[in-house]
C-alpha positions as semicolon CSV with decimal commas, in nm:
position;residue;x (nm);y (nm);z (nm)
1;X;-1,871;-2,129;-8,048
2;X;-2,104;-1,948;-8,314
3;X;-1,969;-1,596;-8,356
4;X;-2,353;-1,453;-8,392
5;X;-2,488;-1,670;-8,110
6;X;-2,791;-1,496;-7,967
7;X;-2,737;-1,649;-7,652
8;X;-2,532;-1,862;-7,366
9;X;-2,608;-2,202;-7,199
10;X;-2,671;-2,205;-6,844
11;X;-2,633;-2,532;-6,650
12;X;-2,815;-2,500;-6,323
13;X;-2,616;-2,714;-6,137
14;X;-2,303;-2,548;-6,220
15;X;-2,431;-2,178;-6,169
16;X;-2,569;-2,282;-5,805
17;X;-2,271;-2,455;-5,701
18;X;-2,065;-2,160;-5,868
19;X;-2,297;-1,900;-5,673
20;X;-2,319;-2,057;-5,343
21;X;-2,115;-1,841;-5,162
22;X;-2,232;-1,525;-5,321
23;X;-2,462;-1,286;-5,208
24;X;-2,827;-1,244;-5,436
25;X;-2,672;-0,902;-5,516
26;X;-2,324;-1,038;-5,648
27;X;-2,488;-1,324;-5,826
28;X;-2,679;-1,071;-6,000
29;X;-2,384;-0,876;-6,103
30;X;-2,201;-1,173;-6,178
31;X;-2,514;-1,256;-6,461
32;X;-2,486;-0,925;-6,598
33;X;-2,098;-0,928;-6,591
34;X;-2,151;-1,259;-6,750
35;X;-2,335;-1,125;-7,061
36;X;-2,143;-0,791;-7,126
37;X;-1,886;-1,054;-7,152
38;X;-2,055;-1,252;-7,366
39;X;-2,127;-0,944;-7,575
40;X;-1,774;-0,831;-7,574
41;X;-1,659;-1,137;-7,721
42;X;-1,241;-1,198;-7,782
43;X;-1,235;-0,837;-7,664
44;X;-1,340;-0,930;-7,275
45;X;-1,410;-0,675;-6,990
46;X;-1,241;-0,406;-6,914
47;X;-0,995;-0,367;-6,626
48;X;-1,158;-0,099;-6,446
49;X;-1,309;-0,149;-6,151
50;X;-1,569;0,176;-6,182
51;X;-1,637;0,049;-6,546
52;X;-1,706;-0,260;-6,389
53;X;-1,924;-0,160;-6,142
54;X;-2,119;0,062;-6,384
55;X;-2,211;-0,241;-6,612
56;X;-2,301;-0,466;-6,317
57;X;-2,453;-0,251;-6,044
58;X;-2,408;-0,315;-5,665
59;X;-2,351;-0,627;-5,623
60;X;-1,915;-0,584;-5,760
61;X;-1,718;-0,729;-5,491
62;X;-1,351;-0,831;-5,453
63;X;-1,523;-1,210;-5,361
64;X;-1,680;-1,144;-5,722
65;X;-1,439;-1,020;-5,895
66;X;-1,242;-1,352;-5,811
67;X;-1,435;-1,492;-6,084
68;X;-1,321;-1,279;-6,345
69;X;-0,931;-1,315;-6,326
70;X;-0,697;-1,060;-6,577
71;X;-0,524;-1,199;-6,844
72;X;-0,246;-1,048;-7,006
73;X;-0,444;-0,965;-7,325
């Protein structure tokens, strides 16, 4: 990965399979979750679930929030 990169690839097939069971308002989340991530970098999200839903609106759900597993770091 570039450090600088401006920008993520998105593979269509994988983000509607990886969607499918997620409502329009989590899948938006998810995409903004996605790019604060993104943004972050090695540092990651936080592990606060009102931080959380601050940065990705409505749509944080525990289905969601599946996607984002904590590490230890």
């Amino acid at each position: 990965m570039i450090k600088d990169a401006p920008a993520f690839d998105v593979y269509p097939e994988r983000w509607l399979v990886g969607v499918a069971a997620l409502s329009d308002k989590e899948q938006l989340a998810y995409l903004r979750l996605l790019c604060h991530q993104w943004l972050a970098g090695d540092a990651g999200l936080v592990n606060d679930l009102a931080a959380l839903k601050r940065l990705a609106g409505k749509g944080v759900t525990q289905n969601l929030l599946e996607k984002f597993p904590v590490n230890d770091d």
